[in-house]
Every structure is written in C-alpha cells, then in structure tokens.
PDB file of N, CA, C and O in Angstrom:
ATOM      1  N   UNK A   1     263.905 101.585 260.667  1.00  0.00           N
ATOM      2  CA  UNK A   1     262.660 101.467 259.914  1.00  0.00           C
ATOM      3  C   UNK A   1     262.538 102.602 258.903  1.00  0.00           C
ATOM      4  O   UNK A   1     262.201 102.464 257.728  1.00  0.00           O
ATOM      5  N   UNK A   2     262.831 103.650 259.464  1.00  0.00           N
ATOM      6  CA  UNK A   2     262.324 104.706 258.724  1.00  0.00           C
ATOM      7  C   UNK A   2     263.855 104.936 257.403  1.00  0.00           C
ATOM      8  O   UNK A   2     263.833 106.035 256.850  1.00  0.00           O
ATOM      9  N   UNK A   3     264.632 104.307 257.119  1.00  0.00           N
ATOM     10  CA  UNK A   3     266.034 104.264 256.589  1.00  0.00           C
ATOM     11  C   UNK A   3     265.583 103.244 255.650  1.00  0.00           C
ATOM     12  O   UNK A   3     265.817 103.425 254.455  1.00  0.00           O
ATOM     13  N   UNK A   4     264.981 102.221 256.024  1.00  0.00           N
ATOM     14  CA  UNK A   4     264.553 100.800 255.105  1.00  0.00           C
ATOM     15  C   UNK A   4     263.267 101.494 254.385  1.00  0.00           C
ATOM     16  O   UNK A   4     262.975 100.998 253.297  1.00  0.00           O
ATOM     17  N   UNK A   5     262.467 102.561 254.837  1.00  0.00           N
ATOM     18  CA  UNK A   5     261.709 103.173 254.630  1.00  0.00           C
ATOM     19  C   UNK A   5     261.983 103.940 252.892  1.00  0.00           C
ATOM     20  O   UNK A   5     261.723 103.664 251.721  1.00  0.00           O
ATOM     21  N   UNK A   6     262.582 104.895 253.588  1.00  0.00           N
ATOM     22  CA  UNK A   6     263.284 105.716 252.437  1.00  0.00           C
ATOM     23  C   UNK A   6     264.156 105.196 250.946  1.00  0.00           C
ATOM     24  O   UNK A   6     264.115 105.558 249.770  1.00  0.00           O
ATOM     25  N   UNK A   7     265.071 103.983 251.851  1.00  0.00           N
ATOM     26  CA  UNK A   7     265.609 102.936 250.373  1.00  0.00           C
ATOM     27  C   UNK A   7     264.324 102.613 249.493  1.00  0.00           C
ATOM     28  O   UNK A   7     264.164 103.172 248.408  1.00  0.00           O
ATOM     29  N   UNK A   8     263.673 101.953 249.855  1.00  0.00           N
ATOM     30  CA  UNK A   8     262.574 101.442 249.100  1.00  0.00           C
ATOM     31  C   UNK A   8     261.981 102.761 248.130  1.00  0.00           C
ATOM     32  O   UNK A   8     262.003 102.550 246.917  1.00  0.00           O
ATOM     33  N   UNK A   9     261.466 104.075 248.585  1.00  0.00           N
ATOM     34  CA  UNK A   9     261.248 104.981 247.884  1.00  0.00           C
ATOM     35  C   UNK A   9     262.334 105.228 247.235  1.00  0.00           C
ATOM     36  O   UNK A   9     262.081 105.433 246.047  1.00  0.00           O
ATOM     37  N   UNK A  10     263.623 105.312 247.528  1.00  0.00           N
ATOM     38  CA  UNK A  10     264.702 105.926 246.388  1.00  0.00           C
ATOM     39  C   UNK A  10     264.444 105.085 244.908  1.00  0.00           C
ATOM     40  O   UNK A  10     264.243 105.594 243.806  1.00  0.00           O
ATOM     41  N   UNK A  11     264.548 103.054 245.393  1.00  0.00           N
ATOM     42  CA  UNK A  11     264.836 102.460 244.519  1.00  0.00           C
ATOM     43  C   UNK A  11     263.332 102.335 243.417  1.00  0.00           C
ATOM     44  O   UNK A  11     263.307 102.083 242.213  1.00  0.00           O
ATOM     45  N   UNK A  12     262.262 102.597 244.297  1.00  0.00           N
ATOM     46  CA  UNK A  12     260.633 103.217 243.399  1.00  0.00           C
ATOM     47  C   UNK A  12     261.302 104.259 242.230  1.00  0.00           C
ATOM     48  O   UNK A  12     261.666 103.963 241.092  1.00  0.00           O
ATOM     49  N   UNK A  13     261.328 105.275 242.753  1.00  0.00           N
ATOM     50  CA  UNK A  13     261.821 106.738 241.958  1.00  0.00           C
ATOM     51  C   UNK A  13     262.696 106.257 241.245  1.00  0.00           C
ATOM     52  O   UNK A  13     262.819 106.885 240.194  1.00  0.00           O
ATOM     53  N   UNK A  14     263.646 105.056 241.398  1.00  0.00           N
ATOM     54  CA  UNK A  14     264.957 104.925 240.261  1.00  0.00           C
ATOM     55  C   UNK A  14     264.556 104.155 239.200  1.00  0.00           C
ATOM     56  O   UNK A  14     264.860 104.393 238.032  1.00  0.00           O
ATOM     57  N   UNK A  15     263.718 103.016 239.663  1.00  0.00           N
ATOM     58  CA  UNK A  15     263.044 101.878 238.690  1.00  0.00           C
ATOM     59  C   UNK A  15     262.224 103.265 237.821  1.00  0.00           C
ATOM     60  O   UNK A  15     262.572 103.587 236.685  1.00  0.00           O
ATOM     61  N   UNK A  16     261.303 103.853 238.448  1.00  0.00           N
ATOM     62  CA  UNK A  16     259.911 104.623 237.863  1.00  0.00           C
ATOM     63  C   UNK A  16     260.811 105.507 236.077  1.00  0.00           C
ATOM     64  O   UNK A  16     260.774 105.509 234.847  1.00  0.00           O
ATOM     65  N   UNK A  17     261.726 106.305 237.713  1.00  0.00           N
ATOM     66  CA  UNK A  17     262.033 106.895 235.702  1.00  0.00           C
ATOM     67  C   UNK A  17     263.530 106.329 235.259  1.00  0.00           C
ATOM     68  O   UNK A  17     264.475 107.068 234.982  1.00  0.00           O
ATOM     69  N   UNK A  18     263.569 104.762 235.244  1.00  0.00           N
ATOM     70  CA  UNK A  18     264.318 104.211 234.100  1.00  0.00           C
ATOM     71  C   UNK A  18     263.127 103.643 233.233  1.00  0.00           C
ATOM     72  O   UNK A  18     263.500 103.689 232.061  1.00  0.00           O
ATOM     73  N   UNK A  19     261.988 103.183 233.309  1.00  0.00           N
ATOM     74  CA  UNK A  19     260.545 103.167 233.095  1.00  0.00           C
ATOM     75  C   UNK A  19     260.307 104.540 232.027  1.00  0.00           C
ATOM     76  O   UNK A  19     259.672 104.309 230.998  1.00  0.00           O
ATOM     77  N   UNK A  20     260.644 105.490 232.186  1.00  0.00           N
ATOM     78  CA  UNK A  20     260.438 106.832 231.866  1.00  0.00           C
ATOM     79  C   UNK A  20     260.962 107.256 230.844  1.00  0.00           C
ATOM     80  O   UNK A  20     260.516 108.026 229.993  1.00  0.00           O
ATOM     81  N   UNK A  21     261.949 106.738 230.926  1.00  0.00           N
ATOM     82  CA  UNK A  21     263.000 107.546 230.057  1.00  0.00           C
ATOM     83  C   UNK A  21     263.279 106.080 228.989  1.00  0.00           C
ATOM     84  O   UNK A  21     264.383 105.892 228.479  1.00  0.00           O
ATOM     85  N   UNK A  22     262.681 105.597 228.878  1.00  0.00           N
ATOM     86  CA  UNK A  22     262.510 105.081 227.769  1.00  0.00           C
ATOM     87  C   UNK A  22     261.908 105.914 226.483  1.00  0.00           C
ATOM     88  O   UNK A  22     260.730 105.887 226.126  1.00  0.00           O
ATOM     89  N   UNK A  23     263.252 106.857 225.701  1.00  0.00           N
ATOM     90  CA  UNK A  23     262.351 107.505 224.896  1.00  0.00           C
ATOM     91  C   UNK A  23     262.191 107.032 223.323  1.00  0.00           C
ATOM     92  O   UNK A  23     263.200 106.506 222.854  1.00  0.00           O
ATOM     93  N   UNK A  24     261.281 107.129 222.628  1.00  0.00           N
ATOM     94  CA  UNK A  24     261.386 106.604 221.331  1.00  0.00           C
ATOM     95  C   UNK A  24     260.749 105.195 221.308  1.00  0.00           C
ATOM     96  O   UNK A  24     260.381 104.839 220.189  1.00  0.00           O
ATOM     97  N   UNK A  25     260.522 104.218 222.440  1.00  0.00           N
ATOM     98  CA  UNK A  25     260.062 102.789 222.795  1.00  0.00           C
ATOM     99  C   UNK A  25     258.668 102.831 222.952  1.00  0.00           C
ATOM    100  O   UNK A  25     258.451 103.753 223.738  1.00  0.00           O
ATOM    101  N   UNK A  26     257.572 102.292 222.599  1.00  0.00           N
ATOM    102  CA  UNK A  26     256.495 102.375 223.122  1.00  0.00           C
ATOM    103  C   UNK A  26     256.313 101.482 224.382  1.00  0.00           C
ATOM    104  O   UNK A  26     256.310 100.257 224.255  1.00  0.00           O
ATOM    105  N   UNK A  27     256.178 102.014 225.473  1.00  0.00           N
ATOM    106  CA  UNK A  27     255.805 101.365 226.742  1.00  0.00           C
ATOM    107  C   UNK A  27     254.793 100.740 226.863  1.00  0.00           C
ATOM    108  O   UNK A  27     253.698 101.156 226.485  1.00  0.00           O
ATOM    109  N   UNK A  28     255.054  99.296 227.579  1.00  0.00           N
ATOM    110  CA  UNK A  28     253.451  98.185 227.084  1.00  0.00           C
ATOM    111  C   UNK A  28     252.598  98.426 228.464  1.00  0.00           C
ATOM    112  O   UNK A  28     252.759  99.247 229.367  1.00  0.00           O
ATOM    113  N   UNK A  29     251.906  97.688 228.328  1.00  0.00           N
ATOM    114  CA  UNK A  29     250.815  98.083 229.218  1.00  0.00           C
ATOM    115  C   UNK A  29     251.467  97.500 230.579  1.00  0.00           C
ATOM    116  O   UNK A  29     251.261  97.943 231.709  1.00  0.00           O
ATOM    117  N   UNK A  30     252.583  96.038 230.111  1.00  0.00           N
ATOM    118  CA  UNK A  30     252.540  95.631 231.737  1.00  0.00           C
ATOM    119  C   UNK A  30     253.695  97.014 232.239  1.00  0.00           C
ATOM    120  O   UNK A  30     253.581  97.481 233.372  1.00  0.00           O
ATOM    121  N   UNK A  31     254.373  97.359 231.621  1.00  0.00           N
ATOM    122  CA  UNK A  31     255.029  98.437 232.020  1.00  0.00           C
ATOM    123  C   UNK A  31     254.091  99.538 232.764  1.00  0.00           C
ATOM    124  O   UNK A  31     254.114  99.914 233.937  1.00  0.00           O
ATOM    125  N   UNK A  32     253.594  99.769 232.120  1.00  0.00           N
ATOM    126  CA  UNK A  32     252.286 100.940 232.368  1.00  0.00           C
ATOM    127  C   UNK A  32     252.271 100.785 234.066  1.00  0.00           C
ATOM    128  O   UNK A  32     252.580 101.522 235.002  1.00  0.00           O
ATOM    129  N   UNK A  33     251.569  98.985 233.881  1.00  0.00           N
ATOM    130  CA  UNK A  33     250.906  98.815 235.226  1.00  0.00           C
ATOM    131  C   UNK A  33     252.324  98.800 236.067  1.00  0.00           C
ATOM    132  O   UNK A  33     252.467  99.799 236.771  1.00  0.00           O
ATOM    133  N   UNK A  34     253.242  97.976 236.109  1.00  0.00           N
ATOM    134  CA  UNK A  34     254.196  98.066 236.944  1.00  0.00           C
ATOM    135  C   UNK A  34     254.723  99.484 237.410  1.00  0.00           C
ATOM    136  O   UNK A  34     255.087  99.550 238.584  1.00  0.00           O
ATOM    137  N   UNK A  35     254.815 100.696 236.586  1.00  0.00           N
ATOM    138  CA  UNK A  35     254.592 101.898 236.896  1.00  0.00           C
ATOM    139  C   UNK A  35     253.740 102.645 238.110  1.00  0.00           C
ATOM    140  O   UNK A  35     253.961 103.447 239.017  1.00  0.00           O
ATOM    141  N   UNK A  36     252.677 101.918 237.586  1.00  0.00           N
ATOM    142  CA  UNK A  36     251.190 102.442 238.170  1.00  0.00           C
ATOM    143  C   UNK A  36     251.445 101.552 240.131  1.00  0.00           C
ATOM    144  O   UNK A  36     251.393 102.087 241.238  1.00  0.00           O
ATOM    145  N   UNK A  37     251.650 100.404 239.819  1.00  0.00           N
ATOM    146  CA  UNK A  37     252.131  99.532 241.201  1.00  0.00           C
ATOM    147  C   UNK A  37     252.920 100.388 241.784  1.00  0.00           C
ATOM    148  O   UNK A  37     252.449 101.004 242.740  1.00  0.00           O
ATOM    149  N   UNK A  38     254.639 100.717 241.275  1.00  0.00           N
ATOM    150  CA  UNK A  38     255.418 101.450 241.882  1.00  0.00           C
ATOM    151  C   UNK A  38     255.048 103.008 242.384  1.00  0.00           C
ATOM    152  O   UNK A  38     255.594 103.494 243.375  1.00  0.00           O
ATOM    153  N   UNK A  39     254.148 103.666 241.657  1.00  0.00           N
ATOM    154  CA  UNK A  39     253.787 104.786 242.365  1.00  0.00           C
ATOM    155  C   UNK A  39     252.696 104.525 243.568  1.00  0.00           C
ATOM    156  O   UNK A  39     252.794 105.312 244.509  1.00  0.00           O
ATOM    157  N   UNK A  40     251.739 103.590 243.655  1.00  0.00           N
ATOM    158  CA  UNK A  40     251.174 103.101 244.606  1.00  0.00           C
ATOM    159  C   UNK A  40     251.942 103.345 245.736  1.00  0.00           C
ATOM    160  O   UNK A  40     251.930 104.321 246.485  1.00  0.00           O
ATOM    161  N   UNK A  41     252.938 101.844 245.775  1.00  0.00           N
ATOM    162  CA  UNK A  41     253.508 102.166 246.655  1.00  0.00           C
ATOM    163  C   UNK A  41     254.807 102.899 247.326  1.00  0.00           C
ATOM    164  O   UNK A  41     255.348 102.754 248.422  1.00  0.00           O
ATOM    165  N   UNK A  42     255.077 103.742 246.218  1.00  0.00           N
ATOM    166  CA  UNK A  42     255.465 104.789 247.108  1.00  0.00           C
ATOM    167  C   UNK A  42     254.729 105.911 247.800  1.00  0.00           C
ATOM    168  O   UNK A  42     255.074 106.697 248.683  1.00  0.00           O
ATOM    169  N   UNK A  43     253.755 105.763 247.213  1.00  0.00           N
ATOM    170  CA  UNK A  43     252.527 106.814 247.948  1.00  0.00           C
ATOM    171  C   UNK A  43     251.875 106.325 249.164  1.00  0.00           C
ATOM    172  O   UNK A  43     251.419 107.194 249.907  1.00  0.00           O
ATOM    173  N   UNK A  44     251.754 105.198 249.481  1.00  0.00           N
ATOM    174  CA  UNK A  44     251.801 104.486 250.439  1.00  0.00           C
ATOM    175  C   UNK A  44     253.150 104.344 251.291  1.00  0.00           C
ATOM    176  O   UNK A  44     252.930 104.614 252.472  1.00  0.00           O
ATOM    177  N   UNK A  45     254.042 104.114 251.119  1.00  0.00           N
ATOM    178  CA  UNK A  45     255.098 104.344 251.839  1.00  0.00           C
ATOM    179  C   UNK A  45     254.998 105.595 252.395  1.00  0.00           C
ATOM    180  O   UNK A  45     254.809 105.915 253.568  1.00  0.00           O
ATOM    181  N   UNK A  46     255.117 106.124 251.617  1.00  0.00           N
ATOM    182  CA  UNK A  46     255.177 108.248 251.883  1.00  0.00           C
ATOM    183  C   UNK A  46     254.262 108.136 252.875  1.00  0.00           C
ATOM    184  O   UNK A  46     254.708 108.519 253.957  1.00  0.00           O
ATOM    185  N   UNK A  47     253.118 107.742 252.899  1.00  0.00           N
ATOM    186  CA  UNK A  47     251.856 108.053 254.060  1.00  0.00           C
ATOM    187  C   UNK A  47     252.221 107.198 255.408  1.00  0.00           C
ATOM    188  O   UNK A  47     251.800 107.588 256.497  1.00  0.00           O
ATOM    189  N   UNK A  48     252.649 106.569 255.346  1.00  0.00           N
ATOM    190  CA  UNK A  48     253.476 105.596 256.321  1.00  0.00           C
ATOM    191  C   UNK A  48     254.392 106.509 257.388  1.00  0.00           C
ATOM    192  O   UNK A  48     254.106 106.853 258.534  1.00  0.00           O
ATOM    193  N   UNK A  49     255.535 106.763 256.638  1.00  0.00           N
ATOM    194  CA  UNK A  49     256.541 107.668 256.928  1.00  0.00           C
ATOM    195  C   UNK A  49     255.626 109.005 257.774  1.00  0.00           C
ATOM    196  O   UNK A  49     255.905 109.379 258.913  1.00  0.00           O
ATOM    197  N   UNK A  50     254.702 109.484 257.070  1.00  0.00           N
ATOM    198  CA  UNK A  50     254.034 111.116 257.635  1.00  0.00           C
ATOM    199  C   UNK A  50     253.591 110.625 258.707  1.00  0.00           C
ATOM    200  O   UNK A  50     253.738 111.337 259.701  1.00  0.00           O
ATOM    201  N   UNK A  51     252.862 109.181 258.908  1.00  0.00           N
ATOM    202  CA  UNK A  51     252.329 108.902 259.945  1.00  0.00           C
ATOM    203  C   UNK A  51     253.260 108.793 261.226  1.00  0.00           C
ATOM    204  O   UNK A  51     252.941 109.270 262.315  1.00  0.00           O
ATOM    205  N   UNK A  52     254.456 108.108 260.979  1.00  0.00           N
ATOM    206  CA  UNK A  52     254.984 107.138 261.897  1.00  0.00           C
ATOM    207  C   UNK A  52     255.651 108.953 262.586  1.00  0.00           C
ATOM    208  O   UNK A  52     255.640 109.249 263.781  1.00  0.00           O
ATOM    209  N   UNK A  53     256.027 109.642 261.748  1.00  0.00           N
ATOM    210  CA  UNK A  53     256.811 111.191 261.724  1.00  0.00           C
ATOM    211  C   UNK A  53     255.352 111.983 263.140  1.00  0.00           C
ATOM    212  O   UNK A  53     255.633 112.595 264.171  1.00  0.00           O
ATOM    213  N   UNK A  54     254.310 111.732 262.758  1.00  0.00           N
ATOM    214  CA  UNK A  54     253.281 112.593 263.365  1.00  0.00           C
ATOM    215  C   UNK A  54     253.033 112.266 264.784  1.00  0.00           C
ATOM    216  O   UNK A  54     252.545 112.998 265.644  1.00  0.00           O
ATOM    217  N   UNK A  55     253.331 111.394 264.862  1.00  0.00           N
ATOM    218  CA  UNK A  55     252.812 110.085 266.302  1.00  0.00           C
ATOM    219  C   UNK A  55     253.736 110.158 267.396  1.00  0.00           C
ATOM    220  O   UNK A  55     253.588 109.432 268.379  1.00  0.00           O
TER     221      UNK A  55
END
C-alpha cells in the first residue's frame, strides 16, 4: 500500500513539473486546474501516508 502510495506521488511530482516547465507557453486554465487537482492529491495522499505511518 504504502509503495502504490508513493508511485502515485512520484508520477504527481513528474506530471506537475512537466506542467511547469513549460517555459515560454502560456499555460491554459485547464492546465492550471489539472495542476491545482494534482497537487490536491498529492497532499492528500501525503496525509494518508502520515496517518497510516502514525497508527
């Protein structure tokens, strides 16, 4: 769990800044939001993980 856990955050962080590094492009809004989704849930994941870690 906690391995299926972590993939999912790597592949967040990899999508986020290929998202990012778009330089010179103006980024559209659904980008924006799909951004905004992917940090969601990795911040949610992350709180997941602290939990399941604390218990």
């Amino acid at each position: 769990m906690r391995e299926e856990v972590n993939n999912k955050l790597e592949n967040v962080k990899i999508e986020a800044a290929r998202l990012l590094n778009k330089k010179g492009l103006k980024v559209s809004n659904k980008e924006k939001f799909v951004l905004l989704e992917m940090i969601f849930k990795y911040v949610t994941a992350r709180n997941e993980n602290i939990k399941k870690v604390l218990n």
